[in-house]
Every structure is written in structure tokens, then in C-alpha cells.
C-alpha positions as a printed Julia matrix, in Angstrom:
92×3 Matrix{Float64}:
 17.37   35.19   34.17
 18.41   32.79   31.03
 15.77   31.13   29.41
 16.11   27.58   28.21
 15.08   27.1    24.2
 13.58   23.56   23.41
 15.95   22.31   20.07
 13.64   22.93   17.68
 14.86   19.71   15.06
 13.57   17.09   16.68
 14.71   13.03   15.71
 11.58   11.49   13.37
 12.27    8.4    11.67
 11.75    8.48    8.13
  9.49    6.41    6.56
 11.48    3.47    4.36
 11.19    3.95    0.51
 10.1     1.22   -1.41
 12.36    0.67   -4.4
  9.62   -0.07   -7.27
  7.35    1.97  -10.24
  4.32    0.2   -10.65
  2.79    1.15  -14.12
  0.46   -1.69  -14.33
 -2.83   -2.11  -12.17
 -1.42   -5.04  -10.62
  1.37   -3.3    -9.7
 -0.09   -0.45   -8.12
 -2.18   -2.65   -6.19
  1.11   -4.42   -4.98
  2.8    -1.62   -3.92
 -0.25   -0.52   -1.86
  0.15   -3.93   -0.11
  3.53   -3.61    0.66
  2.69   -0.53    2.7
 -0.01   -1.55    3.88
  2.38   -4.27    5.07
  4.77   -1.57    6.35
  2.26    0.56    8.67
  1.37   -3.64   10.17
  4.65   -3.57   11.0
  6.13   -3.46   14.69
  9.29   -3.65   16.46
 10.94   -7.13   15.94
  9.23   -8.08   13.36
 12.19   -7.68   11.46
 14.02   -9.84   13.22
 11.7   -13.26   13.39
 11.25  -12.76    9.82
 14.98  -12.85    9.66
 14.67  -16.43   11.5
 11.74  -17.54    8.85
 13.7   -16.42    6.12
 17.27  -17.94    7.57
 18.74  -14.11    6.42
 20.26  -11.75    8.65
 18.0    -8.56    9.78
 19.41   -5.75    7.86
 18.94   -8.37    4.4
 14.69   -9.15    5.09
 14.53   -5.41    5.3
 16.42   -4.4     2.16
 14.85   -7.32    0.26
 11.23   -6.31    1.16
 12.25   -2.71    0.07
 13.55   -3.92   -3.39
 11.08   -5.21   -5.02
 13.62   -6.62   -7.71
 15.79   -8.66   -5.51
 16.01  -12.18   -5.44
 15.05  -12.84   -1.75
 12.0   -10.61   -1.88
  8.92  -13.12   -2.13
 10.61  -14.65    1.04
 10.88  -11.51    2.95
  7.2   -10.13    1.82
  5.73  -13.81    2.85
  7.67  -14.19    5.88
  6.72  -10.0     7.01
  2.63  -11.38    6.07
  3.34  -14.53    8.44
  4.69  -12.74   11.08
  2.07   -9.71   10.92
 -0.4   -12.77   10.54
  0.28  -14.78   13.32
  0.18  -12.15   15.82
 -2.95  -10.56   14.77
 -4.46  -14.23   15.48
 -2.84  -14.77   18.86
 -4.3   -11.05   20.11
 -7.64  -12.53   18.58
 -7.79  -15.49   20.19
């Protein structure tokens, strides 16, 4: 009789790095925004910041993760809006 092994690697999704060194207060406490922002996150919400923003998908998501890039206030605002307005419609 054969016995069937389970695949022992299993498919996790790693969690997205966040391209910055805070040294400063400030920027510590930024950084602990942004994921805080991160674990908010859900599927989609990607893509309807991607509509706020007027970017593509893929773009919102690499601009939130470097914190250097020029269209990164856009994508963190437009991530808080999105995160923001669905945590008041399930409120209402």
C-alpha cells in the first residue's frame, strides 16, 4: 500500500517590504503607520486606489512601498481613503 506525503513547502505570501530607514522619531512613527496601513489592507484595495490616484495598480503599490518616490503621498492618502471609507460604510 503507497502512502500519499502532503508537499511539505506550502505557497505563503510574503509580506511587502517597505523601502525606508526611519532614524528620526517622526519617522519611526511613520513607518509604523504605513503598516499599520498594510495589515488594513484588503483585496482590491489596490485597485480603487489606483482609480483615486489615476495610476495603474502595480504603480499605487510600488509608490506606497517607496517611501522616496514622487507619487507616494498620493498612494498613502488614497490607501487611508479607501481603508477609511469602508470602515464607515460597515459602521453605519
Amino acid at each position: 500500500m503507497k502512502i500519499q506525503r502532503m508537499r511539505k513547502t506550502v505557497k505563503v505570501e510574503k509580506e511587502p517590504v517597505i523601502y525606508f530607514n526611519p532614524i528620526t522619531p517622526g519617522e519611526v512613527e511613520y513607518l509604523a503607520e504605513l503598516q499599520q496601513l498594510l495589515k488594513s489592507k484588503r483585496r482590491g484595495d489596490w485597485d480603487l486606489a489606483a482609480t483615486i490616484v489615476g495610476i495603474s495598480r502595480h504603480s499605487v503599490e510600488k509608490a506606497f512601498l517607496r517611501v522616496y518616490s514622487k507619487n507616494h503621498p498620493e498612494a498613502v492618502n488614497a490607501l487611508k481613503a479607501v481603508i477609511e471609507n469602508r470602515r464607515n460604510l460597515l459602521n453605519q
